[in-house]
C-alpha positions in Angstrom: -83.2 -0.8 49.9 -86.2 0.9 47.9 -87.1 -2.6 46.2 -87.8 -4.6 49.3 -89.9 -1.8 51.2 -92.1 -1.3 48.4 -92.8 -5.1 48.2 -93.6 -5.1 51.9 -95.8 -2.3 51.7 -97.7 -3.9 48.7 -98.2 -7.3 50.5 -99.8 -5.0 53.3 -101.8 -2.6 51.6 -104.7 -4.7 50.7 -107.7 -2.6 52.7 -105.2 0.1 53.3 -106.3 3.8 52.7 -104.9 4.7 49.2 -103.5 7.7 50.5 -102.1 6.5 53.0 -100.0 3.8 50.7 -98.8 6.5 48.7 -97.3 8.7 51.6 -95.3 5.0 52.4 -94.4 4.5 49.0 -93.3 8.4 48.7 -91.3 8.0 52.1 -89.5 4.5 51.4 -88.4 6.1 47.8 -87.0 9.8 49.2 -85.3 7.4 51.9 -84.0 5.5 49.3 -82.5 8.3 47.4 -80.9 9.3 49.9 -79.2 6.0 50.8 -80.5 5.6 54.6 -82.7 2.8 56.5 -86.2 2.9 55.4 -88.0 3.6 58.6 -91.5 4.7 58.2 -92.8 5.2 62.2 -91.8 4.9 65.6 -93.4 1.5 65.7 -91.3 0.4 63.2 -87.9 1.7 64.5 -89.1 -0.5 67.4 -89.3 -3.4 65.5 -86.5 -2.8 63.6 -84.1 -2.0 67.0 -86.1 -4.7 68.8 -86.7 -2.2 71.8 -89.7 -1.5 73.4 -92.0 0.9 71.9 -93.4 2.0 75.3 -90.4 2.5 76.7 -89.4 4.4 73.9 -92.4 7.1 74.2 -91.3 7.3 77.5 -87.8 8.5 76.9 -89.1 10.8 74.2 -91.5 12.3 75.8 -88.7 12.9 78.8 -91.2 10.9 81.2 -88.3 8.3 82.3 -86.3 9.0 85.1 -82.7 7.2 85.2 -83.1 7.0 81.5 -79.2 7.5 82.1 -76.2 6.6 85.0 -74.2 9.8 85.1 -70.6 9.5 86.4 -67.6 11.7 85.7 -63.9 10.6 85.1 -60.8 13.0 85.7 -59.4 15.0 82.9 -55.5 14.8 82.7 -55.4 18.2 81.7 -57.5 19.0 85.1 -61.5 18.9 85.6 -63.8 16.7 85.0 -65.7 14.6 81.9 -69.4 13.9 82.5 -70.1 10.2 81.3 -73.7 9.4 80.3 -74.3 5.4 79.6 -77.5 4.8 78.7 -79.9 2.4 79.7 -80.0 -1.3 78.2 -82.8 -0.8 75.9 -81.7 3.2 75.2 -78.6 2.2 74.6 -79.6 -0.8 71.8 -81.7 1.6 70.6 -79.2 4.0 70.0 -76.6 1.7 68.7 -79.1 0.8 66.2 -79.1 4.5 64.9 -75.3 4.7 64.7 -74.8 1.5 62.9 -77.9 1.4 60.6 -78.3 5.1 59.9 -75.4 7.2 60.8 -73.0 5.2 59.2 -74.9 4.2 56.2 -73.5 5.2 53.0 -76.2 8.3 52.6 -75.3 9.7 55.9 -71.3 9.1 55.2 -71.4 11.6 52.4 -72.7 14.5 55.1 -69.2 14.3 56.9 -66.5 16.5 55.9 -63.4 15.0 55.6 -61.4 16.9 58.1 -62.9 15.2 60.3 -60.9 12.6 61.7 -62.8 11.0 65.0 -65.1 8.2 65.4 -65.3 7.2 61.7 -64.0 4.1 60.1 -60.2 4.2 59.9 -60.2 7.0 62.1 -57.9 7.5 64.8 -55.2 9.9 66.9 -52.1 8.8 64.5 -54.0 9.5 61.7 -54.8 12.7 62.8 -52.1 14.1 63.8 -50.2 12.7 60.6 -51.4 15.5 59.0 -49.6 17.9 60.3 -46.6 16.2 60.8 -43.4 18.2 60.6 -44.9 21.5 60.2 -43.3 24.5 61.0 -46.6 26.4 62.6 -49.6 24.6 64.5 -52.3 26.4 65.2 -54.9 24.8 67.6 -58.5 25.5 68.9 -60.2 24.2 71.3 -64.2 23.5 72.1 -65.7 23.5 75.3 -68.3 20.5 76.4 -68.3 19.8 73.1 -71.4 17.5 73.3 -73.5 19.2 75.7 -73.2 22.6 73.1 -75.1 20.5 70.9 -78.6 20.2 70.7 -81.7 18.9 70.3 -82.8 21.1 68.0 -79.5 20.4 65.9 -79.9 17.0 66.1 -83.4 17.1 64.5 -82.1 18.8 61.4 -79.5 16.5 60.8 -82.4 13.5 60.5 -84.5 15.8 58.8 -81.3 16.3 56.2 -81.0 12.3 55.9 -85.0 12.4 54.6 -86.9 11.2 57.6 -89.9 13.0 58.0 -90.6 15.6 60.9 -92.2 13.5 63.4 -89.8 10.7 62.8 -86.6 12.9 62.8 -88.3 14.8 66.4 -88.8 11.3 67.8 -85.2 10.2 67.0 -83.4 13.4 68.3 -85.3 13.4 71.2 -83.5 9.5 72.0 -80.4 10.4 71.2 -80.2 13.7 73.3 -80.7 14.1 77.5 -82.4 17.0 79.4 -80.3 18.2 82.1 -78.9 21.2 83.4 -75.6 22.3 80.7 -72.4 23.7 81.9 -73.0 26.9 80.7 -70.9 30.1 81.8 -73.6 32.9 81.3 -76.5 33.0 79.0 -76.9 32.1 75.9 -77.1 35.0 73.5 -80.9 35.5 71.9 -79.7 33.9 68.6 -79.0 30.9 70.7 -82.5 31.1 72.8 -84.6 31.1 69.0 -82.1 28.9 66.9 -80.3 25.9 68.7 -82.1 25.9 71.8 -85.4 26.5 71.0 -87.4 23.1 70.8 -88.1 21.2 67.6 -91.4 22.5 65.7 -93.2 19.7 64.4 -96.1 20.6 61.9 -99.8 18.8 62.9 -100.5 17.4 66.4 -97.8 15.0 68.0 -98.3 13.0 71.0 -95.8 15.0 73.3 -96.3 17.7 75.9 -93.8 20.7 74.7 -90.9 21.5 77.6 -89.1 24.5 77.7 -86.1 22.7 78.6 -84.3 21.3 75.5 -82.1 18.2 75.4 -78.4 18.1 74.2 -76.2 15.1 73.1 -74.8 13.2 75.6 -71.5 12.1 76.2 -71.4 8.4 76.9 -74.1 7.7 74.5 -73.5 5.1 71.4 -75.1 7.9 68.1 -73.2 11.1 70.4 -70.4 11.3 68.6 -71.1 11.1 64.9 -73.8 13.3 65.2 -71.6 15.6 66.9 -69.8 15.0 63.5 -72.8 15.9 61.2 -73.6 18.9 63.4 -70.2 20.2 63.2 -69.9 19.6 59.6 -71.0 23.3 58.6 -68.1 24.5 60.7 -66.2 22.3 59.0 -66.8 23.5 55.8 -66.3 27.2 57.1 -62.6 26.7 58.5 -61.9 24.3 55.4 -62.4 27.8 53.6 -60.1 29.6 55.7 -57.4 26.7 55.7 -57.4 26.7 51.9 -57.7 30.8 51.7 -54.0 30.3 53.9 -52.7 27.2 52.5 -53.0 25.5 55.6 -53.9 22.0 56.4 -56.9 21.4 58.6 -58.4 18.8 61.0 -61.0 18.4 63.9 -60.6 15.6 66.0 -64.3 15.7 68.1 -63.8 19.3 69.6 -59.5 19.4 68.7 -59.4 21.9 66.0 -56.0 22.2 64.3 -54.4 24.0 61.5 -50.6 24.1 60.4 -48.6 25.6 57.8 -45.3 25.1 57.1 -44.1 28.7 55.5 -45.4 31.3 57.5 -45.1 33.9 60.5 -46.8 35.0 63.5 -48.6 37.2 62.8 -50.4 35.6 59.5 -50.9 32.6 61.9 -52.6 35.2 64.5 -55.1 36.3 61.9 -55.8 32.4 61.1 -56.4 32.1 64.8 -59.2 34.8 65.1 -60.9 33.9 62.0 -60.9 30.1 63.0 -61.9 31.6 66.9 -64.8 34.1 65.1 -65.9 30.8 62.8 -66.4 28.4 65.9 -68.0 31.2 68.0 -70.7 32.3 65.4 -71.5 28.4 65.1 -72.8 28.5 68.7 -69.7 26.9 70.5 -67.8 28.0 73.5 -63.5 28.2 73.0 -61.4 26.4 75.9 -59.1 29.3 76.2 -56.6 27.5 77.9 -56.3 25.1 75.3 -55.9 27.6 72.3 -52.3 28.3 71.3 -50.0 29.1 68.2 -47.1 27.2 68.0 -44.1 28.2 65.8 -40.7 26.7 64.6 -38.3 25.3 67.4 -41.4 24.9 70.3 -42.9 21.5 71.4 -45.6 20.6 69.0 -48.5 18.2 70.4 -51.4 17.1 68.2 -54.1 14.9 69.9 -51.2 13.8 72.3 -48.2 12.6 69.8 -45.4 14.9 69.4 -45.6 15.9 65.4 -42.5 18.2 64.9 -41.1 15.5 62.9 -42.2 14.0 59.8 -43.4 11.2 61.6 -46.1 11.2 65.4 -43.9 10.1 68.5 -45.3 9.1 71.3 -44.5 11.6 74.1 -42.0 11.2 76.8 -44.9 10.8 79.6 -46.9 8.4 77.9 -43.6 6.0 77.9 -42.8 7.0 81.5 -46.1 6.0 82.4 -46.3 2.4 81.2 -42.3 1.6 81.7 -43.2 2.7 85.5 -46.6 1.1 86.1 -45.1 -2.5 84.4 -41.9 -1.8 87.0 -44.0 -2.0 89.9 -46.4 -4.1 88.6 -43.6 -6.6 88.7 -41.9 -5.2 91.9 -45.0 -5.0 94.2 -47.9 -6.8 92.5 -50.9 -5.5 90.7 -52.9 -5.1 93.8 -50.2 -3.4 96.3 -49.3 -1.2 93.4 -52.8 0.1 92.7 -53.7 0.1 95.8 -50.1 2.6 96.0 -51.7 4.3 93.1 -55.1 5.1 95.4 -56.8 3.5 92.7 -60.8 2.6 93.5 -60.9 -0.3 90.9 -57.1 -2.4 90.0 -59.2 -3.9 87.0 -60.3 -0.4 85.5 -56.3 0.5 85.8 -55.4 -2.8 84.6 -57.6 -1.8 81.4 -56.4 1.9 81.6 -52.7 0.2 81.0 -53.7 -2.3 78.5 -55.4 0.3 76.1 -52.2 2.6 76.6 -49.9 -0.1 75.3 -52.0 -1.1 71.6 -51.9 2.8 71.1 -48.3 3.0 72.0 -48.1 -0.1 69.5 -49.7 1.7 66.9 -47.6 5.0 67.0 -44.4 2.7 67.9 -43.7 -0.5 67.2 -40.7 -1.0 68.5 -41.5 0.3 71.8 -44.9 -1.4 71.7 -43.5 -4.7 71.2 -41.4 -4.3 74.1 -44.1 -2.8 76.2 -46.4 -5.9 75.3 -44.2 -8.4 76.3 -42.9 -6.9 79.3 -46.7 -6.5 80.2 -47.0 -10.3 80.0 -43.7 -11.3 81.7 -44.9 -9.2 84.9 -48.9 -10.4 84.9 -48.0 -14.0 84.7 -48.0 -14.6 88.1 -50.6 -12.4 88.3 -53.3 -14.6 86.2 -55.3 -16.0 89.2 -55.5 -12.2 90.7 -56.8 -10.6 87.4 -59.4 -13.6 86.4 -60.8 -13.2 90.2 -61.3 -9.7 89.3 -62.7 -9.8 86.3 -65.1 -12.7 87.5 -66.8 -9.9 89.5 -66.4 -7.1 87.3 -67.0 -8.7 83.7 -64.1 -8.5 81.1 -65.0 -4.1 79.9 -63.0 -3.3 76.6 -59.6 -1.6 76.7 -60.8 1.7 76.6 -58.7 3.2 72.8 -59.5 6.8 72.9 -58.1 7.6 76.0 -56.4 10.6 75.1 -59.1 12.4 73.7 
């Protein structure tokens, strides 16, 4: 990575300030070191993301307006999810960043490894395979995960990868939004001076300051690994109390869970207000209502499979779901049943289904198998319907995370 930077800047530096060469050379080597993309300006990021610097300064300087389409989806556990989706050229610019620098190799080593979302052979089985046939699950839970991080955050975890200030300011400031948080109360003064006060950037830089400060949003291709990054300090705290206990540990985005298998209540109790006190202090906001200790002979549910035997299973209302929807699929048709189902969009639930058989497939084969097949017996006669549909509507990926 260093070796072909510094041979670009040399072919260019004929007439250049001397100075100025060396500050390139310095930056492309620390980048180097640290095993990330060698990007020296916001002119080159452009380049390098092939977006358009203008309409870059505009995002960062929180000039554009509809820099995002907001929607929000039902939660099965009740509420809503506000979805962010970026812009075309945001949203390139974006991916860029997650596939070129948050998932290089430097970055990689940043992660902890209890974390077990969005990273390469991550997924729910995987997760909850950890705890597997343990006798006591303790689980915590983090409210609007992404919008509790911010700007400020973000900017410190470029700065950590080796950009330098104005670089790392410019690139947290595309990957986070302005808008108003869900936020029950105010924020305590720690919070008002250290993760939501607004990036100071040494020098002059070309951007009005704004007292509002952006946060990640959800929706957005680099919001969830920096989430990661950003949560990896917690990570490192609870890791200390898991080990202190004995206890395995994993986060799954904002699905904190510990379990033991030789224990009692009330050791597990003092687990759960350390873990509580831990994700507090680090600026986060518990989902009381998903925070519980769970002990021998009680339903155990990690990240939506069943674990209270040595192996996930899926649960009883994920297979009800797709053995009913492919019965009347085949009873009434895929339009008379969704329209049954008061569903807006009959190709968004025909995804919704698809996506929820390849995850039942990879917690079950056997019942995947059969899931998939009958799936395909029932939409045959259906083919005409669901090409129509998708002719107007595009062929979206099977959403694979729909549990989360």
């Amino acid at each position: 990575m260093l070796g072909p930077s510094l041979h670009a800047i040399k072919a260019h530096a004929h007439g250049l300030n001397e100075q100025y060469v060396k500050v390139l050379v310095d930056t492309a080597r620390q980048m180097s070191v640290k095993r990330v993309p060698v990007v020296f300006t916001l002119m080159h990021f452009a380049t390098l993301s092939n977006t358009p610097w203008a309409a870059l300064i505009q995002t960062i300087g929180r000039r554009a307006e509809n820099d995002y389409r907001v929607f929000n989806i039902r939660k099965k556990s009740g509420g809503f999810r506000r979805i962010c989706v970026p812009v075309p050229h945001l949203k390139r610019a974006q991916r860029w960043i997650h596939d070129q620098i948050l998932k290089s190799r430097g970055a990689l080593d940043y992660l902890h490894e209890a974390s077990k979302a969005y990273g390469d052979g991550d997924s729910i089985l995987n997760n909850a395979s950890v705890h597997a046939g343990s006798e006591w699950i303790i689980k915590v839970d983090i409210k609007d995960f992404f919008e509790s991080i911010s700007e400020r955050q973000v900017y410190h975890v470029f700065r950590k990868f080796g950009y330098r200030a104005l670089l790392a300011f410019e690139l947290a400031r595309l990957c986070t939004r302005t808008a108003p948080r869900r936020y029950d109360g105010q924020p305590r003064r720690r919070d008002k001076t250290w993760r939501w006060g607004s990036p100071q950037v040494a020098g002059k830089v070309p951007y009005r300051s704004r007292t509002t400060v952006g946060h990640l949003p959800q929706g957005a291709p680099s919001s969830a690994m920096l989430a990661n990054y950003v949560a990896a300090s917690l990570d490192t705290k609870i890791q200390t109390i898991a080990d202190a206990a004995g206890a395995a540990y994993t986060r799954y985005a904002d699905d904190i869970v510990l379990s033991l298998t030789n224990s009692d209540r009330e050791s597990c109790q003092e687990i759960f207000r350390q873990v509580c006190l831990a994700v507090t202090t680090a600026g986060f906001r518990l989902n009381e209502k998903k925070c519980l200790i769970r002990g021998p002979g009680s339903r155990k549910i990690v990240t939506g499979l069943v674990v209270n035997d040595v192996k996930p299973r899926l649960t009883k209302s994920i297979k009800d779901e797709i053995e009913l929807s492919l019965y009347y699929i085949g009873k009434f048709g895929l339009l008379s049943h969704a329209k049954r189902r008061k569903t807006k969009s009959p190709l968004g639930y025909l995804n919704h289904l698809t996506g929820l058989i390849h995850f039942a497939h990879s917690v079950d084969d056997r019942f995947g198998a059969w899931a998939q097949k009958e799936f395909d017996r029932v939409l045959a006669p259906e083919r005409e319907t669901v090409e129509l549909l998708r002719s107007f509507s595009g062929r979206p990926r099977p959403n694979r995370h729909m549990l989360g």
